[in-house]
DRENTI-588810 format. One record per residue (C-alpha): residue number from 1; residue in one letter; chain; x, y, z. Coordinates in steps of 0.05 Angstrom, whole numbers. Layout:
BEGIN
{NUM,A,A,{X,Y,Z}};
...
REM end
This chain:
BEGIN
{1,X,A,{1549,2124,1874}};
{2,X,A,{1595,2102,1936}};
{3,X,A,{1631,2164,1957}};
{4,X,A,{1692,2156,2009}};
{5,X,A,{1702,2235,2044}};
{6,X,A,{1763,2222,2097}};
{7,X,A,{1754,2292,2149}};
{8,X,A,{1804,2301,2208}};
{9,X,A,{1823,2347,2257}};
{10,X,A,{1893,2352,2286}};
{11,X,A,{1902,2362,2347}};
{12,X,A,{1969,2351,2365}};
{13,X,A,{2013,2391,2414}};
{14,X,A,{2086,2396,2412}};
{15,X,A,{2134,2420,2461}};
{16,X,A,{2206,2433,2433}};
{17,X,A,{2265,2424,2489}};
{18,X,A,{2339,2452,2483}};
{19,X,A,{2397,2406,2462}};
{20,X,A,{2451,2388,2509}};
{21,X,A,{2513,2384,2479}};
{22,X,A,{2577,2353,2504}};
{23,X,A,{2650,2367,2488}};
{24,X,A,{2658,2289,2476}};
{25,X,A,{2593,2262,2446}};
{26,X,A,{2580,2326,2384}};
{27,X,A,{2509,2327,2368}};
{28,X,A,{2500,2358,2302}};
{29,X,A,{2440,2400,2329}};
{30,X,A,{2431,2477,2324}};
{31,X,A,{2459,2494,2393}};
{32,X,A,{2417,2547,2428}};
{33,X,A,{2440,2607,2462}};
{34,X,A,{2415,2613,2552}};
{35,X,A,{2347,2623,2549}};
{36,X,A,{2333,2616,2476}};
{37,X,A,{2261,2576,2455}};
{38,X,A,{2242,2549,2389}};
{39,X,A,{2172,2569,2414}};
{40,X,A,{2127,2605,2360}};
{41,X,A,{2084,2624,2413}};
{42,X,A,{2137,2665,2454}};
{43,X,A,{2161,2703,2386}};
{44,X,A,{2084,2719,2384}};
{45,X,A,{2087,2749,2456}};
{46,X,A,{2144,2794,2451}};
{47,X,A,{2109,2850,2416}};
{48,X,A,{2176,2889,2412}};
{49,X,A,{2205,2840,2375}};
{50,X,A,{2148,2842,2310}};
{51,X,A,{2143,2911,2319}};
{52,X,A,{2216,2915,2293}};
{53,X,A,{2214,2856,2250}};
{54,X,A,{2150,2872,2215}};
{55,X,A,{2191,2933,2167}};
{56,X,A,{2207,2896,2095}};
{57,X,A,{2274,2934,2096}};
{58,X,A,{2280,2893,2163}};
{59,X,A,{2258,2824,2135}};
{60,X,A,{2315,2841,2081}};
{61,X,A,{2366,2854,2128}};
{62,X,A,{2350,2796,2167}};
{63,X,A,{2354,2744,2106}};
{64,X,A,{2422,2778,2083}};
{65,X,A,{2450,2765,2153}};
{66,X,A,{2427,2701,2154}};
{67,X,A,{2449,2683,2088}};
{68,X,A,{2523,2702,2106}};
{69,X,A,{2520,2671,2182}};
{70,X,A,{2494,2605,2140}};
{71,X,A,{2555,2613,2095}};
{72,X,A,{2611,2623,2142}};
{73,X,A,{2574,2569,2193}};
{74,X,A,{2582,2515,2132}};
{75,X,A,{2650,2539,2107}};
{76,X,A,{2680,2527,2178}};
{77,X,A,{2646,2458,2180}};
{78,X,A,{2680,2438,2123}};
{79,X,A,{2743,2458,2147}};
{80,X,A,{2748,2436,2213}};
{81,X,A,{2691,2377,2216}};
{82,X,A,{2726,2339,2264}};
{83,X,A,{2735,2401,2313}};
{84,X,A,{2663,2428,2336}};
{85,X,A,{2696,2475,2379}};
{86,X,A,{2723,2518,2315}};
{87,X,A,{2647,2531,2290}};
{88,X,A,{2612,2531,2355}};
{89,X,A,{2600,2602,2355}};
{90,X,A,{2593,2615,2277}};
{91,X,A,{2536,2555,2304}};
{92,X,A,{2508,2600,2363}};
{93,X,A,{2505,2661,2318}};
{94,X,A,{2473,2626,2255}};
{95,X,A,{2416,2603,2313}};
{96,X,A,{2405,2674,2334}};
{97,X,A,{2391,2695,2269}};
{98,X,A,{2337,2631,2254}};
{99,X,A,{2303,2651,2317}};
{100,X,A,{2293,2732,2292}};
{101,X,A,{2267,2697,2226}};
{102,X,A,{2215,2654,2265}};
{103,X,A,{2176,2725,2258}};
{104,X,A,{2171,2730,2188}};
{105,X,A,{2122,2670,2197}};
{106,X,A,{2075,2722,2218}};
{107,X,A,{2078,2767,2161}};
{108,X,A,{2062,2708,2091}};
{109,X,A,{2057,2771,2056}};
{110,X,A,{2133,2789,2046}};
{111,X,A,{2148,2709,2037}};
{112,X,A,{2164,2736,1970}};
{113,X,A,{2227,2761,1992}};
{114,X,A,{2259,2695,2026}};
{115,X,A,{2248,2675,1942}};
{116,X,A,{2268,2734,1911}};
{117,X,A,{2333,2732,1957}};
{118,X,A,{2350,2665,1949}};
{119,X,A,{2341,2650,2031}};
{120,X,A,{2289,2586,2004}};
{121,X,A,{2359,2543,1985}};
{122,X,A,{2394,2560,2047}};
{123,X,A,{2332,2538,2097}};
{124,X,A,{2325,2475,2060}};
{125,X,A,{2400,2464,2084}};
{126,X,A,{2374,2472,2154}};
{127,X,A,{2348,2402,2143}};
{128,X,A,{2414,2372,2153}};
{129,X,A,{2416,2407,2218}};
{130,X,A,{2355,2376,2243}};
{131,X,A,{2321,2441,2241}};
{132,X,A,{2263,2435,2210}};
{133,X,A,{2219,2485,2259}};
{134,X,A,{2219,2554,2214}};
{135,X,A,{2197,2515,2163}};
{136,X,A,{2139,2484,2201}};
{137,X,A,{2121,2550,2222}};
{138,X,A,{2130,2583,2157}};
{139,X,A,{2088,2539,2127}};
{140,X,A,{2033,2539,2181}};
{141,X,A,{1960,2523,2139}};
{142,X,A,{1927,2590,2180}};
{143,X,A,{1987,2631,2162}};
{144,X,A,{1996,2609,2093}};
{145,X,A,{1924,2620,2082}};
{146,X,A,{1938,2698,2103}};
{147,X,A,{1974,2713,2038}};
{148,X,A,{1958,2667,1984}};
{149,X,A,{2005,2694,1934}};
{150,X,A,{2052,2702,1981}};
{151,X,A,{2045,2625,2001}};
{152,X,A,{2045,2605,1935}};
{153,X,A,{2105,2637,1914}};
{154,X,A,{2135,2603,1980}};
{155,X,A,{2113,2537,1965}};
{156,X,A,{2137,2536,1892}};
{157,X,A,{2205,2548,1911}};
{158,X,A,{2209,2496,1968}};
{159,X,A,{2178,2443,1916}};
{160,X,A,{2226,2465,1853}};
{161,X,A,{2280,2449,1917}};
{162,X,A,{2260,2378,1923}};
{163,X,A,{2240,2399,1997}};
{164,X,A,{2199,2327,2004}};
{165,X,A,{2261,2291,1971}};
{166,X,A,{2305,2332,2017}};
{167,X,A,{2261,2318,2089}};
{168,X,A,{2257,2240,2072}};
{169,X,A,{2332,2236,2066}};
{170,X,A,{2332,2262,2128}};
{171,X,A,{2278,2231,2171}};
{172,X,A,{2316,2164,2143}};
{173,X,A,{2383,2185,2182}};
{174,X,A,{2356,2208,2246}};
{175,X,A,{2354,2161,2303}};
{176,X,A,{2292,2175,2340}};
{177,X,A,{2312,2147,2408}};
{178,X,A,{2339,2213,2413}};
{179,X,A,{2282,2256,2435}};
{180,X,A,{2313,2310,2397}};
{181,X,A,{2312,2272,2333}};
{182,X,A,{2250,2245,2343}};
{183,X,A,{2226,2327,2352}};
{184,X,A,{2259,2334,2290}};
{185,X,A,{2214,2285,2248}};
{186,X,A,{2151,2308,2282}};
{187,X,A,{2164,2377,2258}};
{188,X,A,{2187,2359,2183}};
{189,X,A,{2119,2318,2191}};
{190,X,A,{2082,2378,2202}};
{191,X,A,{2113,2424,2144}};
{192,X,A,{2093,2355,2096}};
{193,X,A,{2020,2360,2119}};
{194,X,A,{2016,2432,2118}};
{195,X,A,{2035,2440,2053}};
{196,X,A,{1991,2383,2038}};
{197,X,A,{1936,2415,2063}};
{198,X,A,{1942,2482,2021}};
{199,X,A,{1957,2443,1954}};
{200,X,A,{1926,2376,1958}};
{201,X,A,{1958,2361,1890}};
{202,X,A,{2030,2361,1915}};
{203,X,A,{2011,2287,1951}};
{204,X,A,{2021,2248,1886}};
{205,X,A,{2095,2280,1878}};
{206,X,A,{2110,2278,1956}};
{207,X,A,{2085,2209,1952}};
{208,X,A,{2140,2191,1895}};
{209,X,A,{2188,2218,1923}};
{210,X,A,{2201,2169,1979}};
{211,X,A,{2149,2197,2025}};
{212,X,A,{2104,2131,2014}};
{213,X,A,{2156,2092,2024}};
{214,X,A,{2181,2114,2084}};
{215,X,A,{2116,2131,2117}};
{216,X,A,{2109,2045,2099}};
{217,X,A,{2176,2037,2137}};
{218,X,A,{2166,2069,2194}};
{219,X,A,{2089,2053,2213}};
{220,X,A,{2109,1976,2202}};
{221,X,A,{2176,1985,2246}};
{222,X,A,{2176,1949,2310}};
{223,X,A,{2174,2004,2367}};
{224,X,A,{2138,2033,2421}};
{225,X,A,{2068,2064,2401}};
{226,X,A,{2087,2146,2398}};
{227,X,A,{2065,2212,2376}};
{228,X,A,{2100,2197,2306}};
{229,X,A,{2067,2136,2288}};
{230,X,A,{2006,2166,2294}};
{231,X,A,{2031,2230,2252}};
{232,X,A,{2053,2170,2207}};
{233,X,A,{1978,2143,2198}};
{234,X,A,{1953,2215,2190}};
{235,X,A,{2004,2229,2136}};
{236,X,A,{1989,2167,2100}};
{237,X,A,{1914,2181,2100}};
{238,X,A,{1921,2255,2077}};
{239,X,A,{1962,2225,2017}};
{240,X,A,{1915,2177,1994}};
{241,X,A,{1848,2212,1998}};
{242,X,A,{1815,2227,1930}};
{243,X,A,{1883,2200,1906}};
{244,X,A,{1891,2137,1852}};
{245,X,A,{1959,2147,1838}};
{246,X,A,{1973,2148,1905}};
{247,X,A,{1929,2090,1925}};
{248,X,A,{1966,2054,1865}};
{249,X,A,{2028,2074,1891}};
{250,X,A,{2015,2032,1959}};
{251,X,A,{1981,1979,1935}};
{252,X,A,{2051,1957,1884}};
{253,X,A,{2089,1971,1949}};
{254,X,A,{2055,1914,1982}};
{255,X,A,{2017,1977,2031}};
{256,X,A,{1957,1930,2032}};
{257,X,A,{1997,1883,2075}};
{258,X,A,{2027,1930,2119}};
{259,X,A,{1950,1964,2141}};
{260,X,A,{1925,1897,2154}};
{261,X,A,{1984,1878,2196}};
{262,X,A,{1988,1936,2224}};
{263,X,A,{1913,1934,2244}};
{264,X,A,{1907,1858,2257}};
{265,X,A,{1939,1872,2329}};
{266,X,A,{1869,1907,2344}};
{267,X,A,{1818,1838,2331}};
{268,X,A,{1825,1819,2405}};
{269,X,A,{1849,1880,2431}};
{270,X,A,{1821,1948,2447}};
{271,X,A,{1878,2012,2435}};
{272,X,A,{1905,2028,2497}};
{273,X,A,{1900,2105,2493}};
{274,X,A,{1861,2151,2455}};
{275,X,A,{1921,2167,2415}};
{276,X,A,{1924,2098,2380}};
{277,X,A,{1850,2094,2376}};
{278,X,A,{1862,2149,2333}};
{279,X,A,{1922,2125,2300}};
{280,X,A,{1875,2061,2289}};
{281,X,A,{1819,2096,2253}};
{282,X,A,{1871,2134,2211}};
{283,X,A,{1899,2061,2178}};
{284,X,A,{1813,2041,2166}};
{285,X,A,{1812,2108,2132}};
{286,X,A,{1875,2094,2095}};
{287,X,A,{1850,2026,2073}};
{288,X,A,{1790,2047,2057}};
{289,X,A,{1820,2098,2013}};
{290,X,A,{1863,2042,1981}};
{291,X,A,{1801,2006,1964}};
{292,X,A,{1774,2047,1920}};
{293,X,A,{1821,2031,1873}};
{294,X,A,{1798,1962,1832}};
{295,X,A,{1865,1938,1830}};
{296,X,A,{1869,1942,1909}};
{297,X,A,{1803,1900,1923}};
{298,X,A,{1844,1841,1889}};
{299,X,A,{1906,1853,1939}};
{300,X,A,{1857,1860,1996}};
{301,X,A,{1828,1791,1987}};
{302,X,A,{1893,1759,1963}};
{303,X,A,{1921,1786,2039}};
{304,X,A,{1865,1758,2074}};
{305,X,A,{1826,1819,2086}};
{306,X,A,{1767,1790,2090}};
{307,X,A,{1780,1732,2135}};
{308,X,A,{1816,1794,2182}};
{309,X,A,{1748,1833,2181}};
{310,X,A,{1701,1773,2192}};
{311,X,A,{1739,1761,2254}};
{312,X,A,{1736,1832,2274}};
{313,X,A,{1662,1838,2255}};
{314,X,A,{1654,1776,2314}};
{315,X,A,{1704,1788,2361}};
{316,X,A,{1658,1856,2382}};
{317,X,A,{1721,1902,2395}};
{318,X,A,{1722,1971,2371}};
{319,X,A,{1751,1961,2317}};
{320,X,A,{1686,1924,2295}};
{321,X,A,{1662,1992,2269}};
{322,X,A,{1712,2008,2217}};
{323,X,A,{1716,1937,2197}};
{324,X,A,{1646,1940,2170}};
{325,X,A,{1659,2002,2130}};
{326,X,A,{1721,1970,2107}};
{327,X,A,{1680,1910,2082}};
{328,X,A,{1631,1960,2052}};
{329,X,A,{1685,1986,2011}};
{330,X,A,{1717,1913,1990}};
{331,X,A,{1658,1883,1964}};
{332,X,A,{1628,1947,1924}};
{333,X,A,{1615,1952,1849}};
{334,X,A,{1632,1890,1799}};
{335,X,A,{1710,1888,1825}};
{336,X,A,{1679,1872,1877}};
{337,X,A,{1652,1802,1865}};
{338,X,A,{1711,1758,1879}};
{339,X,A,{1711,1783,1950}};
{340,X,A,{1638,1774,1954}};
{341,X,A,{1637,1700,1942}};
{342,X,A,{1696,1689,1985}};
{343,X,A,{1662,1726,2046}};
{344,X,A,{1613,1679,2028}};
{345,X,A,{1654,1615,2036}};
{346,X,A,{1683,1639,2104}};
{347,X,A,{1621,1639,2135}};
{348,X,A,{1608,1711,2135}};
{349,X,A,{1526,1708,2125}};
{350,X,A,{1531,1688,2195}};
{351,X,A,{1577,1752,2221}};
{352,X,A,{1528,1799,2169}};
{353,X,A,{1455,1788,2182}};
{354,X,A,{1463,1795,2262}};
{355,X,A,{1487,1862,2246}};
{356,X,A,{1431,1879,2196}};
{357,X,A,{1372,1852,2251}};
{358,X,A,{1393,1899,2301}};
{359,X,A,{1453,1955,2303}};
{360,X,A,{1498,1933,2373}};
{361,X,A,{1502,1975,2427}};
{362,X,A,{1578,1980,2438}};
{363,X,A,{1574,2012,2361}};
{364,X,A,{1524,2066,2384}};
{365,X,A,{1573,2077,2448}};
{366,X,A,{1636,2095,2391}};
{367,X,A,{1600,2142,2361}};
{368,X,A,{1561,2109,2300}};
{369,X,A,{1500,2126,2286}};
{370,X,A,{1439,2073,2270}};
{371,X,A,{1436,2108,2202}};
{372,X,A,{1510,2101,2187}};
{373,X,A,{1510,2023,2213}};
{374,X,A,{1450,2004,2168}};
{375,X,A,{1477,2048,2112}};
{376,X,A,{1541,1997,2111}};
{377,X,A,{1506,1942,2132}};
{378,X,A,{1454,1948,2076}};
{379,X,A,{1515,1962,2023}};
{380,X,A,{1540,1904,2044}};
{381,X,A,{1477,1857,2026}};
{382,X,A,{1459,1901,1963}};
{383,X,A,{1537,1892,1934}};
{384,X,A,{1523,1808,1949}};
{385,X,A,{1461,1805,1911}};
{386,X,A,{1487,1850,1853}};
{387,X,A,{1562,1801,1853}};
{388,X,A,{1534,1740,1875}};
{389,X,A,{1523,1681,1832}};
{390,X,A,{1501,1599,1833}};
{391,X,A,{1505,1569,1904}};
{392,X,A,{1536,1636,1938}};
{393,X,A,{1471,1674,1916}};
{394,X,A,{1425,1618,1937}};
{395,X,A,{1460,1612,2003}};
{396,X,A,{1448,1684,2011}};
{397,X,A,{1377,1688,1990}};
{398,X,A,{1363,1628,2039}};
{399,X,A,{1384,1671,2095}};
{400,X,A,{1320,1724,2081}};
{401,X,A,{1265,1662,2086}};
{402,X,A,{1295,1636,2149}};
{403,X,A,{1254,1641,2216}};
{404,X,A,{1191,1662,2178}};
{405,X,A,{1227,1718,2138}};
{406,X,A,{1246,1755,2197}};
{407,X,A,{1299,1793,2162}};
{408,X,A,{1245,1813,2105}};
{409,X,A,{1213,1843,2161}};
{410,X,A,{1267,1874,2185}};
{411,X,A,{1277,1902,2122}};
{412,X,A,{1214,1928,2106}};
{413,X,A,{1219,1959,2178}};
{414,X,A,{1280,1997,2144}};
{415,X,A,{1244,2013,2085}};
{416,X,A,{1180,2047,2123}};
{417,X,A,{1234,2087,2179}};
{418,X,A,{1274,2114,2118}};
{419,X,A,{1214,2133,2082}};
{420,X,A,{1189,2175,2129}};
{421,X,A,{1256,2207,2143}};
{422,X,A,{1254,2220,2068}};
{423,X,A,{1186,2247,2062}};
{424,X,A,{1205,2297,2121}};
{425,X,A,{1259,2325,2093}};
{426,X,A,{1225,2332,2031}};
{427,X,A,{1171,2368,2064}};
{428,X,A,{1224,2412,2082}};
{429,X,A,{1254,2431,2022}};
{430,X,A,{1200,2433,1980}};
{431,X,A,{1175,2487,2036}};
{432,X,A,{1243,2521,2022}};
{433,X,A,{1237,2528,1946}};
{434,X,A,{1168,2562,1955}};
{435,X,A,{1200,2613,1990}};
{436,X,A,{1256,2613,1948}};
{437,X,A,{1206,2621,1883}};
{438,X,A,{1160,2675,1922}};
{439,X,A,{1228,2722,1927}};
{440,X,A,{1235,2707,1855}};
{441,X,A,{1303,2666,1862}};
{442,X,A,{1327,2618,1813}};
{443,X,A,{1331,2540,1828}};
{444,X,A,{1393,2520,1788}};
{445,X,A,{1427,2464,1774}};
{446,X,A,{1477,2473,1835}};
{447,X,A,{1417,2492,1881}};
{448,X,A,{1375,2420,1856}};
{449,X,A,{1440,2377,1870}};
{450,X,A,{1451,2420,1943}};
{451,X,A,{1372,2395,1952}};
{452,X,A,{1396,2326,1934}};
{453,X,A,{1453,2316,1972}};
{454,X,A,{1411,2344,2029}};
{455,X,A,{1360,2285,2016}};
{456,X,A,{1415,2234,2019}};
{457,X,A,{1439,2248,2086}};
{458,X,A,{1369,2258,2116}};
{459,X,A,{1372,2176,2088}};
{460,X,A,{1356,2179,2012}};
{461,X,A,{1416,2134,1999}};
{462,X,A,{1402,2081,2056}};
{463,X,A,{1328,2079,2025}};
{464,X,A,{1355,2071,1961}};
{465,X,A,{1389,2007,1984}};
{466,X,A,{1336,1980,2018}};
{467,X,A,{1297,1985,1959}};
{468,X,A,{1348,1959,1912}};
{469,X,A,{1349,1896,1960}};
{470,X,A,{1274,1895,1955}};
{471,X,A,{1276,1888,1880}};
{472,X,A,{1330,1835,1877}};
{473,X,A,{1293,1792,1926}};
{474,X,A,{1220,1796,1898}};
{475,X,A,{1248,1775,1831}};
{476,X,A,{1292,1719,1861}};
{477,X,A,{1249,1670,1835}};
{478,X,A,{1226,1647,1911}};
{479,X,A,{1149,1673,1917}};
{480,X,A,{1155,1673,1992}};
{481,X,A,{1199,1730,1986}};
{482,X,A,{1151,1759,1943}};
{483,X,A,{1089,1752,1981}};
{484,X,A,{1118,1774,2042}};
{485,X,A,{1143,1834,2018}};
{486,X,A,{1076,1853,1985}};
{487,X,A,{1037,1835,2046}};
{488,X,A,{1082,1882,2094}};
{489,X,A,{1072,1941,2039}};
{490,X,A,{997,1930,2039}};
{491,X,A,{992,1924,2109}};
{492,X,A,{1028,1990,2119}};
{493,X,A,{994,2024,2061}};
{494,X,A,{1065,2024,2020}};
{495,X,A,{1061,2014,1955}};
{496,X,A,{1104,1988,1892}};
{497,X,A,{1094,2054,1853}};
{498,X,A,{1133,2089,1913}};
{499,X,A,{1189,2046,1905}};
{500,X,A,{1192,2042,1838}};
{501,X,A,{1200,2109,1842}};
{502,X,A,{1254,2116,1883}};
{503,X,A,{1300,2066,1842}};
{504,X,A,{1280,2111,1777}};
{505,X,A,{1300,2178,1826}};
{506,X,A,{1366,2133,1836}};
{507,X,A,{1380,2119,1767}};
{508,X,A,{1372,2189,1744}};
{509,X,A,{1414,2230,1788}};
{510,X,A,{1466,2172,1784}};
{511,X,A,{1461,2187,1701}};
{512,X,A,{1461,2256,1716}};
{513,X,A,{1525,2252,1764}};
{514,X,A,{1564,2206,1701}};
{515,X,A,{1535,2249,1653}};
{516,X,A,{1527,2325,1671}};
{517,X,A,{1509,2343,1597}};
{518,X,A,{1442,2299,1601}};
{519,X,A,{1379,2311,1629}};
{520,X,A,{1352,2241,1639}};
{521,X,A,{1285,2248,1611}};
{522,X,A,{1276,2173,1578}};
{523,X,A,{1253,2166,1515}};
{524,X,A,{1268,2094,1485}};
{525,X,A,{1306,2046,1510}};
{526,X,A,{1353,1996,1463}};
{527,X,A,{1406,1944,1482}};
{528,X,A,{1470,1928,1452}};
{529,X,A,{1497,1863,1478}};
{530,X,A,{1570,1860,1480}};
{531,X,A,{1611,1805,1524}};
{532,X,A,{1575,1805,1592}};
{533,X,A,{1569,1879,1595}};
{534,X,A,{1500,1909,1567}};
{535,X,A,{1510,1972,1545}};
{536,X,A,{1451,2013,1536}};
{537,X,A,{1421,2077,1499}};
{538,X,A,{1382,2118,1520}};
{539,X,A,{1350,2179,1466}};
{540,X,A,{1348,2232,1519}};
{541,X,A,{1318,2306,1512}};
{542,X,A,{1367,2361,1522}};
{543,X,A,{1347,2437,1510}};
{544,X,A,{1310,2401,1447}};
{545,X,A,{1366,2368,1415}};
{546,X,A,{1368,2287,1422}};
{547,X,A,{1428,2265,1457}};
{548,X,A,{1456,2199,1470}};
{549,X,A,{1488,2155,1530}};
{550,X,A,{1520,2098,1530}};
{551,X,A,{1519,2066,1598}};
{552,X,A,{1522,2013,1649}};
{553,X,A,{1523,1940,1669}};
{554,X,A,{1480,1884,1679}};
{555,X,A,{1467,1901,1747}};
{556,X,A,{1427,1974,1712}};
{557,X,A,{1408,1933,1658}};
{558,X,A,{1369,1878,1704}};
{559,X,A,{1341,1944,1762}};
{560,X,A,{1310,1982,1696}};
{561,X,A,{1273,1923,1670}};
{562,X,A,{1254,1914,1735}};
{563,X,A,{1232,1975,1747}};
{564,X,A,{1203,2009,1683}};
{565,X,A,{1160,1950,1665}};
{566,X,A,{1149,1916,1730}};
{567,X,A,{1166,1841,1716}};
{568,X,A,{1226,1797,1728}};
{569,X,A,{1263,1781,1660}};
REM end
């Protein structure tokens, strides 16, 4: 199986500034007392202040008061909107109270209270003030992660409010020329991501409720490259990981489009700062997440995806490195096949098979390891040979018998490192489940697929699709292919057995990943023909009851032959 896992850190900073307000030109801020901060960290410093606030009797007077300040501030609003002057110091006073509150972020445990006294309804009103920071801080992931009944109960109430409805409506008014405003979408930002963070399954409803939508908006809009596009990107990524709703979602709002506009300005051009390198990787991540989704691979080539990652594949810029993992991901699995024939008739053999004689440099200099550019590069190949059909495939298989079959060298030169790699770690664990045994531990289920996965990053899966590519090849129908690869493997003291084992260690743990009830122990094999998909039985062994699977493609159907009786069909 292709697995996507999206990982990020942030790391942004944030320094909040006080409004200045003139008699003429109102700004519908919170207005801050002489000296006042918004600064969590300064709350944290004042050791009187938590002392005192850190009482519940305390934390309930403080939620009354503010309850009643928030009242009488929106009372005189109404009645005098057109005369700031009137509520300027119900304003002021409401403020005080917000800031004592900022100290209840530091206690998740009695969050109970700002439910149980109704406080939840009145801080979503906040929004409209463009105060959004008590409830980034309230929602802080360390802090809500203190108390998680206490953050739960928190969370519940700011979703059965519509909070993501509530912050879209009013990131969409806020102009964010005004460095205030533009603090005040940052920080409603940060409350959407922390809350994302602590309950991943919110995305699909934040997503629905205008979040996608905007996040679209506003990484597309033409302006200056800023802290909130890139909080944009992050956003966007966090919602779609492990997501198909989500990725749906995008994909019918024409998201494809926007990504590869959005990253198009990168094929010539290096980002300028670290900051959009990173905002940069974010939109790969996020189209890579939209790609695995079927339904997506079609938009992807329809918008010219391919022809945008060919040229950024050549062109050698950093963005060269993502664009091969997001080629990986277009041209994967049977949805993949239109977009492996069309990367075909664009000339892309010719961008490929450089990459796969030798990994570049510059990609080692970004961070990318050999193993990770052969992994993709090698996916790439394996996906073609699996999709491709007539003159494509022919074209393609040309390509290995070129120059003497260089690149059948190079791939049995892949095959051998990876081996060993393999063999190594195997050493390894098998040394680990002796002493596990000789302490009288159990191997379980969950401890064999830990052992697995471990296998697979040491370069299990990259071996796997070298040998996959191996197969294909030798029963191509070109003996050259065959002979050469035979000849390297004898030379080298390899052998077909090994191989064949491999695929049948491949096919079994991907059986046993689809189909957790089996233990893949083969018994007889039969075929049911049905369309072009070959479904297949297997009578499988399972605590000594006979079980049965139906399964997979042509693509299994043509590696077991293959494999299990050792000739071409």
């Amino acid at each position: 199986t292709h697995t996507h896992t999206h990982t990020h850190t942030h790391t942004h900073t944030h320094t909040h500034t006080a409004v200045n307000t003139h008699p003429e030109q109102w700004v519908p801020f919170m207005l801050r007392r002489p000296g006042s901060s918004w600064g969590f960290g300064a709350l944290l410093k004042d050791t009187s202040v938590v002392g005192e606030l850190v009482d519940e009797s305390t934390v309930k007077k403080m939620i009354l008061t503010f309850e009643k300040r928030s009242y009488k501030n929106q009372e005189l609003r109404i009645k005098f909107p057109d005369n700031p002057e009137k509520f300027m110091e119900a304003e002021l006073d409401l403020n005080d109270i917000i800031q004592e509150m900022h100290v209840i972020a530091t206690i998740p445990e009695l969050y109970h209270l700002l439910v149980e006294l109704n406080a939840v309804h009145s801080l979503l009103g906040l929004l409209s003030h463009d105060n959004t920071d008590i409830l980034n801080e309230l929602t802080d992931i360390d802090t809500l992660h203190e108390s998680e009944e206490g953050a739960e109960v928190l969370i519940d109430a700011l979703l059965e409010g519509q909070v993501v409805a509530l912050m879209v409506q009013n990131m969409e008014r806020l102009d964010e020329t005004v460095k205030e405003e533009a603090d005040g979408v940052y920080n409603t930002l940060a409350v959407i991501e922390n809350m994302a963070e602590f309950r991943p399954g919110l995305c699909t409803e934040a997503a629905q409720q205008g979040l996608m939508q905007w996040l679209l908006k506003r990484i597309k809009a033409k302006m200056p490259f800023d802290a909130n596009k890139l909080y944009c990107s992050e956003i966007l990524a966090i919602l779609l990981q492990n997501n198909d709703k989500t990725r749906e979602l995008l994909g019918e709002m024409d998201g494809i489009d926007v990504l590869l506009q959005q990253l198009s300005v990168f094929k010539r051009h290096n980002p300028a700062t670290a900051e959009e390198q990173e905002m940069m990787e974010n939109l790969f991540d996020a189209l890579c997440s939209c790609l695995m989704l079927p339904a997506n691979r079609d938009r992807f080539l329809r918008g010219e995806g391919l022809q945008l990652m060919n040229l950024m594949l050549r062109e050698k810029k950093m963005s060269r490195v993502s664009a091969l993992k997001v080629l990986d991901y277009g041209v994967i699995g049977p949805e993949g096949s239109d977009n492996c024939h069309k990367f075909v008739d664009i000339l892309g053999l010719r961008t490929i098979f450089p990459l796969f004689m030798k990994t570049p440099k510059k990609m080692k200099k970004v961070g990318v390891s050999d193993k990770e550019h052969e992994e993709h590069v090698c996916s790439i190949i394996a996906s073609m040979l699996r999709n491709l059909k007539g003159q494509q495939r022919s074209r393609l298989l040309s390509k290995f018998t070129e120059n003497d079959c260089e690149k059948v060298d190079r791939l049995m030169e892949l095959h051998f490192k990876y081996l060993e790699a393999v063999q190594l770690a195997d050493k390894r664990i098998e040394g680990e489940k002796h002493d596990m045994v000789r302490r009288g531990e159990i191997i379980d289920d969950a401890m064999d697929d830990e052992f697995y996965l471990r296998r697979l990053d040491a370069g299990l899966f990259v071996l796997q699709l070298v040998c996959y590519i191996m197969v294909e090849i030798c029963n191509a129908g070109v003996p050259q292919l065959q002979q050469r690869v035979h000849q390297i493997l004898n030379l080298r003291g390899g052998s077909v057995k090994i191989v064949r084992h491999i695929m049948r260690g491949k096919i079994t743990n991907d059986f046993k990943s689809s189909c957790q009830h089996i233990k893949p122990i083969f018994m007889t094999l039969g075929i049911f023909v049905h369309s072009d998909i070959i479904f297949i039985t297997f009578k499988c062994i399972f605590h000594s009851n006979f079980c049965y699977c139906k399964c997979i493609s042509l693509f299994y159907f043509r590696v077991f032959f293959i494999i299990f009786t050792g000739y071409s069909y």
